[in-house]
DSSP file (Angstrom, degrees, kcal/mol; ACC not computed):
  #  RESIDUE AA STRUCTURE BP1 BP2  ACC     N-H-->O    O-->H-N    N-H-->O    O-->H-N    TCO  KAPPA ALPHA  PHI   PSI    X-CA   Y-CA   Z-CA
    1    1 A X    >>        0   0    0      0, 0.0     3,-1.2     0, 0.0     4,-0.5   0.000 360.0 360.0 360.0 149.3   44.7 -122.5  -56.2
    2    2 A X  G >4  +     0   0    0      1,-0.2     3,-2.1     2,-0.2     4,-0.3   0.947 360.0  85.4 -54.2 -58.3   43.4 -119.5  -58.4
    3    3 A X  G >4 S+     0   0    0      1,-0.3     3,-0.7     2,-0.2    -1,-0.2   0.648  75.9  63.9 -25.6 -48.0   46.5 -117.5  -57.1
    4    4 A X  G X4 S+     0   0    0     -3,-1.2     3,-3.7     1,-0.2     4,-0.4   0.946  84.7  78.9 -67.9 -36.3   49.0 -118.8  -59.9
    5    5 A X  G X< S+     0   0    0     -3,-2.1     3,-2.2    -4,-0.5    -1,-0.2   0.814  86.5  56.9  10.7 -86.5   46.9 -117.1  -62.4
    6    6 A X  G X  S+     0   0    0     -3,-0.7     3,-0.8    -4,-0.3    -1,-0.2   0.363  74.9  85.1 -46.0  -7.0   48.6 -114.0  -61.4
    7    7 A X  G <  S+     0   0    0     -3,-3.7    -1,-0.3     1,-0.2    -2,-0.1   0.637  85.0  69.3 -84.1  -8.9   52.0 -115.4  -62.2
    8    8 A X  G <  S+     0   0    0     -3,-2.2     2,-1.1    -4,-0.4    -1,-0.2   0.902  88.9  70.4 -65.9 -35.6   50.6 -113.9  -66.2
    9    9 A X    X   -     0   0    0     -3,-0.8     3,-1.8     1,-0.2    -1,-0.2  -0.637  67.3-179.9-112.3  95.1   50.9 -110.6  -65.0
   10   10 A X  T 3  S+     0   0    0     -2,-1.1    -1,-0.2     1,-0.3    -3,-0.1   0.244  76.7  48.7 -72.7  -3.2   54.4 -110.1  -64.6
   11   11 A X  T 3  S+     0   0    0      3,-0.0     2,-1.0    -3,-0.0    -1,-0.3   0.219  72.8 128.7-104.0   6.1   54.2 -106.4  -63.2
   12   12 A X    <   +     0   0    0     -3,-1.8    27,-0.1    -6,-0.2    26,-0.1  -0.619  27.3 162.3 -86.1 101.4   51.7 -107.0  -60.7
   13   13 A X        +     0   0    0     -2,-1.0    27,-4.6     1,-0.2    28,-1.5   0.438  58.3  20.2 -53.2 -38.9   53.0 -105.6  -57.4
   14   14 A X        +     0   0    0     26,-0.2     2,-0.2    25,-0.2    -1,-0.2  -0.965  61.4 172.5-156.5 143.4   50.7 -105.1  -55.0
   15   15 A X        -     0   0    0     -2,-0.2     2,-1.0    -3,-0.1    24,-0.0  -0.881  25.4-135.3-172.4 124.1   47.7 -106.8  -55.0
   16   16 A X        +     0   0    0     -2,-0.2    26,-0.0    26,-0.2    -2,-0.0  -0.661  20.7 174.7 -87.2  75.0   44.8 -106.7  -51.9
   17   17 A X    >   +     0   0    0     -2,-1.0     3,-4.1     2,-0.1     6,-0.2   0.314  33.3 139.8 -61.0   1.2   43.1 -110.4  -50.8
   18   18 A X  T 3  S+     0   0    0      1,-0.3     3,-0.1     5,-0.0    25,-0.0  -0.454  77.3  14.0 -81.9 160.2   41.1 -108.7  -47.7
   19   19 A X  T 3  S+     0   0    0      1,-0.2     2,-0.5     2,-0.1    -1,-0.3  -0.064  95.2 139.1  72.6 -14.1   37.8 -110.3  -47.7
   20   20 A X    X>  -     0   0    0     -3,-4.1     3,-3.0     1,-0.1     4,-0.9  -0.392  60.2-129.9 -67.9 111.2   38.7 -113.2  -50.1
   21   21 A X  T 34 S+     0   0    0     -2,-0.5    -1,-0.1     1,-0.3    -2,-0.1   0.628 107.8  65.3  10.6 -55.2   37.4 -116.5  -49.3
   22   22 A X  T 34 S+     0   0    0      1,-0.2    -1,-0.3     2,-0.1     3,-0.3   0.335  85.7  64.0 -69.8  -9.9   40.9 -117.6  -49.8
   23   23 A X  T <4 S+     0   0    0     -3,-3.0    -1,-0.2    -6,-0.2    -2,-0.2   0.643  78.0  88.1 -91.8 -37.7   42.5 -115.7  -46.8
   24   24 A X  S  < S+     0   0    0     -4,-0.9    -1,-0.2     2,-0.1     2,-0.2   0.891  74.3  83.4 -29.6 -42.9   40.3 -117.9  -44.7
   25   25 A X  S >  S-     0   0    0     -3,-0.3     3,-0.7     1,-0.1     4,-0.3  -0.618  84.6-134.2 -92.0 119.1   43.5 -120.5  -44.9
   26   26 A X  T 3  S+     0   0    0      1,-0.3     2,-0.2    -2,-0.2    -1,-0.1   0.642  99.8  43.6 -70.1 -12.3   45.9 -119.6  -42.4
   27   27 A X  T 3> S+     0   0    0      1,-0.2     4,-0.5     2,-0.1    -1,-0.3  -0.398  70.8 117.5-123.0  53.9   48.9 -119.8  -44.6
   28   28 A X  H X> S+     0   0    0     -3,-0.7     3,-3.2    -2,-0.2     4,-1.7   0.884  73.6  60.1 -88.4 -75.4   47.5 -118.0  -47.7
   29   29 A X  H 34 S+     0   0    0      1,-0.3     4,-0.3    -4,-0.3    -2,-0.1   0.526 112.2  36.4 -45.0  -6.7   50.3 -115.1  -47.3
   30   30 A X  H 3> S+     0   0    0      3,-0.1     4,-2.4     2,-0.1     3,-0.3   0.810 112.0  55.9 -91.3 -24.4   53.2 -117.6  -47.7
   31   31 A X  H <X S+     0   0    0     -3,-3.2     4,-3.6    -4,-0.5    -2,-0.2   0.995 120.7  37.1 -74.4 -60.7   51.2 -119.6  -50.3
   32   32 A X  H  X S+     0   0    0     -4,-1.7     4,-1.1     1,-0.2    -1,-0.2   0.814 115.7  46.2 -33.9 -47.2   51.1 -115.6  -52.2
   33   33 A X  H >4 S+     0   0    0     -5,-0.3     3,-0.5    -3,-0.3    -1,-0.2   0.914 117.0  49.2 -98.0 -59.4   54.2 -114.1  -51.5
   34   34 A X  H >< S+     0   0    0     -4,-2.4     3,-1.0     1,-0.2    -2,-0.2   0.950 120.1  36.2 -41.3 -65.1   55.9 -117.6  -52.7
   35   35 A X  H 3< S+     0   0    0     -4,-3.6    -1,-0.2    -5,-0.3    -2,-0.2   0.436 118.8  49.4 -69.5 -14.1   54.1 -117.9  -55.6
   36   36 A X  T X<  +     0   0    0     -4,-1.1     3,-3.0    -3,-0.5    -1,-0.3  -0.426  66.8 170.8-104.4  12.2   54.0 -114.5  -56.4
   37   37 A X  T <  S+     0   0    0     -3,-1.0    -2,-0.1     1,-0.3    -4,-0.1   0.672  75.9  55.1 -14.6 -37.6   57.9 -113.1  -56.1
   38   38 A X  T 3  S+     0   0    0    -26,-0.1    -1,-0.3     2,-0.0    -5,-0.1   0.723  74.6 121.7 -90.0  -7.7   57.5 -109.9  -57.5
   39   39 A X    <   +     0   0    0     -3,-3.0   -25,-0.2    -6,-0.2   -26,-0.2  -0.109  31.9 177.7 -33.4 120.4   54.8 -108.8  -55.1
   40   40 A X  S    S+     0   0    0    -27,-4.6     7,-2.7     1,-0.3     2,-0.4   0.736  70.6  30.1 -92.0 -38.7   56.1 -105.8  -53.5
   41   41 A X  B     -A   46   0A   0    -28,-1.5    -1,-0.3     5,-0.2     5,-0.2  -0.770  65.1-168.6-132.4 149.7   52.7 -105.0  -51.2
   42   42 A X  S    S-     0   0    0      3,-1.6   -26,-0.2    -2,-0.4    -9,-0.1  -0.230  80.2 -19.6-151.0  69.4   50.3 -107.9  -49.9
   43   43 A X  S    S-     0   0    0    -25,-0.0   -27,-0.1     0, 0.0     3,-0.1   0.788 130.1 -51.0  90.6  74.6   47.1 -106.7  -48.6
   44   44 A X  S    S+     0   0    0      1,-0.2     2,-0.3     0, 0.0   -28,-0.1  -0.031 114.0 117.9  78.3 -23.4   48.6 -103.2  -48.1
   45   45 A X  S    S-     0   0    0      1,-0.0    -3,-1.6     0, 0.0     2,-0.6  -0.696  73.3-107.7 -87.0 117.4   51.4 -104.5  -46.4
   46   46 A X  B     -A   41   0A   0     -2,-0.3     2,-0.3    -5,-0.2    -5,-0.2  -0.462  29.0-139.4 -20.6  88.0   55.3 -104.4  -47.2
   47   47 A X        -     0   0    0     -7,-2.7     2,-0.2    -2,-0.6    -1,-0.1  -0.542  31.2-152.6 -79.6 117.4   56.3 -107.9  -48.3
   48   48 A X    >>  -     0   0    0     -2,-0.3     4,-2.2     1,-0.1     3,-1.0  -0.660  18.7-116.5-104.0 160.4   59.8 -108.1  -46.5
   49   49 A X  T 34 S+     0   0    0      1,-0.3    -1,-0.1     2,-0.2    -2,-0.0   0.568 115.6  51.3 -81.2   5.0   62.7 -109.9  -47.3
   50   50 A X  T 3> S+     0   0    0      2,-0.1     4,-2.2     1,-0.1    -1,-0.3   0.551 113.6  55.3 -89.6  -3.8   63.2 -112.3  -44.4
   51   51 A X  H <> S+     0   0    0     -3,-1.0     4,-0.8     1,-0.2    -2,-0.2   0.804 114.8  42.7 -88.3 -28.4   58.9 -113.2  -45.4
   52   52 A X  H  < S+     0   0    0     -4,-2.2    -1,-0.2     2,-0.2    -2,-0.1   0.526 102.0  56.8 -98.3   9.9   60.0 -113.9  -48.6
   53   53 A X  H  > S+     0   0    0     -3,-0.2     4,-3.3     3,-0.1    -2,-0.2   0.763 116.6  48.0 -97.3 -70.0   63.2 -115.8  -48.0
   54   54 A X  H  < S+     0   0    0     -4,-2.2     4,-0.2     1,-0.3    -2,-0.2   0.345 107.8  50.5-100.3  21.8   60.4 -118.2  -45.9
   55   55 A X  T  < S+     0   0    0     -4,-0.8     4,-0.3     2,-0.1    -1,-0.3   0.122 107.9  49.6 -77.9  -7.1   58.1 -118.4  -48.2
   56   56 A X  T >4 S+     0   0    0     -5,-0.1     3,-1.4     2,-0.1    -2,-0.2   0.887 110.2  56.1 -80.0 -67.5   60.2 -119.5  -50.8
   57   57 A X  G >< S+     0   0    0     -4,-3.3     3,-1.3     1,-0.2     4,-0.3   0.862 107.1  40.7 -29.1 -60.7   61.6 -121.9  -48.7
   58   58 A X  G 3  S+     0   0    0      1,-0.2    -1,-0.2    -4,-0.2    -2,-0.1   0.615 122.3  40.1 -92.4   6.2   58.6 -123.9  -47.6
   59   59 A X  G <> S+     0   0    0     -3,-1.4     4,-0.5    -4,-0.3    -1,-0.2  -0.164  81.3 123.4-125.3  49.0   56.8 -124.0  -51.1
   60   60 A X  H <> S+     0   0    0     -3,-1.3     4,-6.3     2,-0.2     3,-0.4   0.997  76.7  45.1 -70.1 -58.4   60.6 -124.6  -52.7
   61   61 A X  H  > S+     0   0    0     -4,-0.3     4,-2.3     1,-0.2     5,-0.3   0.924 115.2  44.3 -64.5 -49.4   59.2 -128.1  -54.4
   62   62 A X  H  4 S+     0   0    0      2,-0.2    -1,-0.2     3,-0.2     4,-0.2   0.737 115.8  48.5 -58.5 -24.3   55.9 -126.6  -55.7
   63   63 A X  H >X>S+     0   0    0     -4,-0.5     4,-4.0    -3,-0.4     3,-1.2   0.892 111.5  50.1 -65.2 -72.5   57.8 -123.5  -57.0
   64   64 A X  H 3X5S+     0   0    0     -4,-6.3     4,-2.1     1,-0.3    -2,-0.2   0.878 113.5  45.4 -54.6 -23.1   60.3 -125.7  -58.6
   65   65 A X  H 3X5S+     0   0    0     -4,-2.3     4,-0.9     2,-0.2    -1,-0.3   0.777 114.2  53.3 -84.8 -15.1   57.4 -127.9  -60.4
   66   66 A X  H X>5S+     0   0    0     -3,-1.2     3,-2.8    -5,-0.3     4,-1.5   0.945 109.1  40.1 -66.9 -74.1   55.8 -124.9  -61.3
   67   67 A X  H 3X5S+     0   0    0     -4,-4.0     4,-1.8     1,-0.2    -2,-0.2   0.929 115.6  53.5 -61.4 -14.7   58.5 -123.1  -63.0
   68   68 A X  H 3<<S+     0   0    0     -4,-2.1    -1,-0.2    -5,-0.7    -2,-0.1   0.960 111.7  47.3 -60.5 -29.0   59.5 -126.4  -64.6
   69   69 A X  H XX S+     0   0    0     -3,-2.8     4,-2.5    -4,-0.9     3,-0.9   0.898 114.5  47.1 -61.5 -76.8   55.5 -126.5  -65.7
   70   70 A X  H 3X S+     0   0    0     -4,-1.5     4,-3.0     1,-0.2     5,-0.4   0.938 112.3  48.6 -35.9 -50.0   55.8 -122.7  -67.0
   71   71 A X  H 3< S+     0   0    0     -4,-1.8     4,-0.3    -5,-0.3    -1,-0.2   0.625 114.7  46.4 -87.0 -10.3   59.3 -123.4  -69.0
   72   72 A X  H <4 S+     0   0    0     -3,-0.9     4,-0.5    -5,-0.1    -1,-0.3   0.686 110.2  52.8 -69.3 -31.7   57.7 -126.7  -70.7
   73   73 A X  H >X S+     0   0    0     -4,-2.5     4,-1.6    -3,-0.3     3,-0.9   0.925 110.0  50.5 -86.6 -60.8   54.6 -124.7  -71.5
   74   74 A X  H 3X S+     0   0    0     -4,-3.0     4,-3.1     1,-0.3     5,-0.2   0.944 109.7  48.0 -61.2 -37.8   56.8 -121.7  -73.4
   75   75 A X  H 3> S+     0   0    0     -5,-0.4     4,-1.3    -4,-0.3    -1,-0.3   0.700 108.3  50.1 -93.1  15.1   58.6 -123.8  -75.4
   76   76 A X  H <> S+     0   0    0     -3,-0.9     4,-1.7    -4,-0.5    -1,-0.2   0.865 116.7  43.4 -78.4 -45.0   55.8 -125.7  -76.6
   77   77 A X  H  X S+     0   0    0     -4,-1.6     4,-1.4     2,-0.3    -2,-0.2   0.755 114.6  51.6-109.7 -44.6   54.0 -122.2  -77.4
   78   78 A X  H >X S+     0   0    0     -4,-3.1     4,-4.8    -5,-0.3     3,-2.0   0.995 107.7  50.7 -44.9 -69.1   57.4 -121.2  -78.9
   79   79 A X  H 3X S+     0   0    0     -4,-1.3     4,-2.3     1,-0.3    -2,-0.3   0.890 114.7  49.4 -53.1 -53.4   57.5 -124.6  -81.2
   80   80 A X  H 3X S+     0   0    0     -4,-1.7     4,-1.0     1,-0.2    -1,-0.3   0.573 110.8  45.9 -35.5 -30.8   54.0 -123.6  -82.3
   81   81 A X  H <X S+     0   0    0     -3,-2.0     4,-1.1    -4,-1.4     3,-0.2   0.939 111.4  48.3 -70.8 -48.3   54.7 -120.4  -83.1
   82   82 A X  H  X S+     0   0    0     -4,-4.8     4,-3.8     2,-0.2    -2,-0.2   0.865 114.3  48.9 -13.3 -63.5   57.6 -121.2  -84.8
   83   83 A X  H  X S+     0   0    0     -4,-2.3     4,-0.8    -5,-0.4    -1,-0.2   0.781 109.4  55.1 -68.0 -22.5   55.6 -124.0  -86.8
   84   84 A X  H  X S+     0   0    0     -4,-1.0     4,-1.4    -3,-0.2    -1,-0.2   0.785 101.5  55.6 -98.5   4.6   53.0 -121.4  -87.4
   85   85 A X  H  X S+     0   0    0     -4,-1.1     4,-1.5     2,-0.2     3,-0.3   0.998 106.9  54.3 -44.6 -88.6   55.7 -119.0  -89.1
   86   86 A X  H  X S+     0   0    0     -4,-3.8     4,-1.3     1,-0.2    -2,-0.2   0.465 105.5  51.1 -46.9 -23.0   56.5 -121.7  -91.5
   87   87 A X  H >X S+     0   0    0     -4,-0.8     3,-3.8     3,-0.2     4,-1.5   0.994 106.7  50.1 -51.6 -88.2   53.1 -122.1  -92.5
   88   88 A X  H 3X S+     0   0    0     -4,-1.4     4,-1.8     1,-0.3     5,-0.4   0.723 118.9  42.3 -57.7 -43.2   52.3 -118.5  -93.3
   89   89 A X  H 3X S+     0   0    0     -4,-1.5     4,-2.2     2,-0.2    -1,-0.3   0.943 108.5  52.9 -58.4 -46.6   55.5 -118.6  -95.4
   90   90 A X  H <X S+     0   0    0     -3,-3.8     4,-1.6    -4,-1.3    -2,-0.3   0.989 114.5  50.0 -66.0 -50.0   55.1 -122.0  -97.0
   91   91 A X  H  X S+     0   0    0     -4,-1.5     4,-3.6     1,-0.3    -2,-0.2   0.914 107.3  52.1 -43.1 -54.7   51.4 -120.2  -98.0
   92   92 A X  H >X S+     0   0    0     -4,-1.8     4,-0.8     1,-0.3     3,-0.5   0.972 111.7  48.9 -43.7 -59.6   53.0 -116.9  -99.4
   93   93 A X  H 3< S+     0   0    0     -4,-2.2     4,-0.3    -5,-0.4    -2,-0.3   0.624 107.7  50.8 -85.4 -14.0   55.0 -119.0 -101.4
   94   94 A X  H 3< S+     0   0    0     -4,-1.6    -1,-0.2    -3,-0.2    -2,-0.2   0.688 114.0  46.0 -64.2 -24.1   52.3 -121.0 -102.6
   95   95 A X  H X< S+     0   0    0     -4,-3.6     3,-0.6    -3,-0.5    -2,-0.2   0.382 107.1  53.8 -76.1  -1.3   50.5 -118.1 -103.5
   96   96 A X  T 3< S+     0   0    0     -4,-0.8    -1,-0.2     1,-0.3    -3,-0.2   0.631 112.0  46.0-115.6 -13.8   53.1 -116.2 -105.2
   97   97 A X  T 3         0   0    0     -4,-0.3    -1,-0.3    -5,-0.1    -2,-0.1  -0.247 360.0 360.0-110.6  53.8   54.0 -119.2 -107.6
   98   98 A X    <         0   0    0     -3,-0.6    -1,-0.1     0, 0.0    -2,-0.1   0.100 360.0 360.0-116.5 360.0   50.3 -120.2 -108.7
């Protein structure tokens, strides 16, 4: 689902589904709220803490393979940056002794 998108914008609070296709699906608001932690408001509504206690709960294995997904994904993007550091250096230093 489109919804993990949202997981880039790590200050996004409140954030308004009415009318979405996707709401159609009776269990969109745990699927959100799970996937979505930091969500304070969810289609206007106060995300409370026993709603987010049991949505965590029933998408606990899809969570964990997500963040397992995310924390493989940074440190590849890390080792690539890294690697492209060392480039830009080895290059500097090829230009500065020719």
């Amino acid at each position: 689902m489109q919804i993990i998108y949202l997981r880039q914008f790590k200050h996004l609070r409140s954030l308004n589904l009415s009318g979405n296709p996707f709401c159609e699906d009776l269990s969109y608001k745990d699927y959100v709220i799970a996937h979505l932690p930091e969500l304070v408001y969810l289609d206007s509504r106060l995300v409370d803490e026993s709603s987010q206690k049991a949505a965590t709960e029933r998408y606990r294995y899809s969570i964990e393979e997500l963040l397992h997904n995310e924390t493989v994904a940074k440190e590849k993007e890390e080792e690539e940056a890294t690697k492209n550091k060392k480039r830009q250096i080895h290059k500097v230093c090829i230009h500065f002794w020719h």
